[in-house]
N, C-alpha and C positions, 0 to 999 in steps of 0.2 A: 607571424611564423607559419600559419597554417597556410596562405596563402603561398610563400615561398614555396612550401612544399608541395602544394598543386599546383603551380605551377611545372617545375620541375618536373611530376609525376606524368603532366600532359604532354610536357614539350617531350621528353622519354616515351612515350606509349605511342604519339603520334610519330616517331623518328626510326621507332624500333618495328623492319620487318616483322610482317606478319606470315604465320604458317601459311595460310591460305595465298598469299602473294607467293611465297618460295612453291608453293606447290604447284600452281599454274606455270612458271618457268619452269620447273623442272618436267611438266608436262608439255610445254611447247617446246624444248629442246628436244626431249626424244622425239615429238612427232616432226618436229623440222629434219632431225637426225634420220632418222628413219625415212622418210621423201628423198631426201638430196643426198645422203651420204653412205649410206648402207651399201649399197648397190658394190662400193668401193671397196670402204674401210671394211664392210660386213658389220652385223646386228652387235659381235661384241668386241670392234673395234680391233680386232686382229689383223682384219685384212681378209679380203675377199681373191682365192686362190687362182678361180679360174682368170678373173678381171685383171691379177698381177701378171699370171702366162700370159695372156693375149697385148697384156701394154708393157710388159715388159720391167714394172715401176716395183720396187722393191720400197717404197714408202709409204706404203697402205696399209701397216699397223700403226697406228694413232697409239694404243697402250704400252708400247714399247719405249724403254728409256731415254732413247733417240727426241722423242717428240712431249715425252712429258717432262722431259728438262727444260724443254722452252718456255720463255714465258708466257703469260694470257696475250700480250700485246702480239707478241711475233705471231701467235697462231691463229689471232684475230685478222691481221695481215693478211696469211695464205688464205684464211677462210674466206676474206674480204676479194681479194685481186689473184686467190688462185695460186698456183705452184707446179710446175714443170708440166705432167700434162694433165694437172688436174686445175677445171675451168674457175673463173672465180663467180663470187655465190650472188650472183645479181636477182635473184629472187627473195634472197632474205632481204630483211629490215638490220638495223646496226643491233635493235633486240633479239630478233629471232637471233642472228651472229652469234650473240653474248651467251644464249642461251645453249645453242650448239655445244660450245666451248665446253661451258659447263655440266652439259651434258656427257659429252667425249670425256669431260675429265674422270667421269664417276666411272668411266665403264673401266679406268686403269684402278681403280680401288678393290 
């Protein structure tokens, strides 16, 4: 019996995210966010004013209910290959991506 249960308690401890793992993505997303995307979408993902005057894109609040009704896949997409005149992200990795996402997603909370 005791062994069942350590068992168990191992295969759980090793399976179960760690704070320090979630905290490093959540710091590589902002710093990836903050590089590549800010510029655009702006630091709290509303959209950056003068960048939408000048290109004309009215898609550049990310926190708006337009973009947080899509799923993770579809914005993994634009993120991945891009969207109307916004370039796709051939300097992230499919983690940093992931990370992005999840980062973009906090800023609509």
């Amino acid at each position: 019996m005791k062994f069942i249960v350590l068992t168990v308690a191992v295969i759980l401890t090793s399976a179960w995210p760690t704070t320090q793992g979630l905290a490093a993505d959540a710091e590589t997303g902002k710093t990836a966010y903050e590089k590549n995307c800010a510029g655009c979408h702006g630091a709290d993902g509303k959209g950056n004013p003068a960048v939408a005057k000048t290109l004309g894109e009215k898609g550049l609040n990310i926190v708006g209910k337009e973009t947080t009704a899509k799923s993770d896949e579809a914005l993994l997409k634009i993120i991945a290959e891009g969207a109307g005149k916004m370039p796709p992200s051939k300097k992230l990795t499919k983690e940093e991506q992931k990370a992005v996402l999840q980062y973009s997603r906090s800023l609509a909370k």
